[in-house]
N, C-alpha and C positions, 0 to 999 in steps of 0.2 A: 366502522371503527368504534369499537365498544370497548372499554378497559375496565377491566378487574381490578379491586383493592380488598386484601385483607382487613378486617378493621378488630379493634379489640375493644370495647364498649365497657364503660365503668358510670352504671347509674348512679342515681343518689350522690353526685358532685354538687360541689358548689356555684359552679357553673357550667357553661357549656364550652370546650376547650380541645383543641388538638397536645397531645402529650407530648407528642414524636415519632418517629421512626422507629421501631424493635425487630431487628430479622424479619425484614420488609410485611412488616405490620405494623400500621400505626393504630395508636394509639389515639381513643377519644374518648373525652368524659362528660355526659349528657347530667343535667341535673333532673328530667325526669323519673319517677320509679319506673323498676320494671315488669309492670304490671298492666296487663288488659291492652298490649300493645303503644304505654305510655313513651317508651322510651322508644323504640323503633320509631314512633312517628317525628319525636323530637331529633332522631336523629337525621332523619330524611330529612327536615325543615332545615337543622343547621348544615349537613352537605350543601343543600340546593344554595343557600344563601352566600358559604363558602367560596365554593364554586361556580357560583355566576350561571347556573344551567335552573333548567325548571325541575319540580318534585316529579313531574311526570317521568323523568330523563332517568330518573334514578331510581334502582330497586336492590331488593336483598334478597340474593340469589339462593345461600346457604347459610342457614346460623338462626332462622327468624325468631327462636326462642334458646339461643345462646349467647353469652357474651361477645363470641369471637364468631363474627360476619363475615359473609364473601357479598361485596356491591360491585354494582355493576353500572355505569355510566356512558350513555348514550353519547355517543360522536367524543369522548375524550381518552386519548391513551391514558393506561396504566401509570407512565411517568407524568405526566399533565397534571395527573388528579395531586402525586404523592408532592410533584413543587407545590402546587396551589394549596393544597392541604398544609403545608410546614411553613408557608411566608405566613399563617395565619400566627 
């Protein structure tokens, strides 16, 4: 059981933050640049952290040099990730 989330990535924030929900794409803003894999990495720390799972569990399936992500989470539904994600 591995769930897919679209993500939509906005570096150079002030912090690190889930936005919301958009036509089942959430929305997240990394304050890393996105540069040399800065911001991918910061985003994989704050999922893992989010979401209570390890950085291993979690990858980026499609997008890895776009803003807008397809991840992929080891042992959590697609709905699991998007509540856990939004109580944040």
């Amino acid at each position: 059981m591995n769930g897919n989330i679209k993500i939509l990535v906005r570096p150079n924030s002030s912090n690190n933050t889930v936005s919301g929900l958009y036509n089942d794409t959430i929305k997240i803003k990394i304050s890393a640049a996105p540069e040399k894999g800065k911001a991918n990495k910061e985003l994989l720390e704050f999922l893992s952290l989010a979401l209570k799972v390890p950085k291993q569990d979690i990858e980026i399936v499609h997008g890895e040099f776009s803003n807008l992500k397809e991840i992929r989470v080891k042992n959590m539904t697609k709905d699991g990730i998007i509540s856990s994600l939004l109580k944040k």
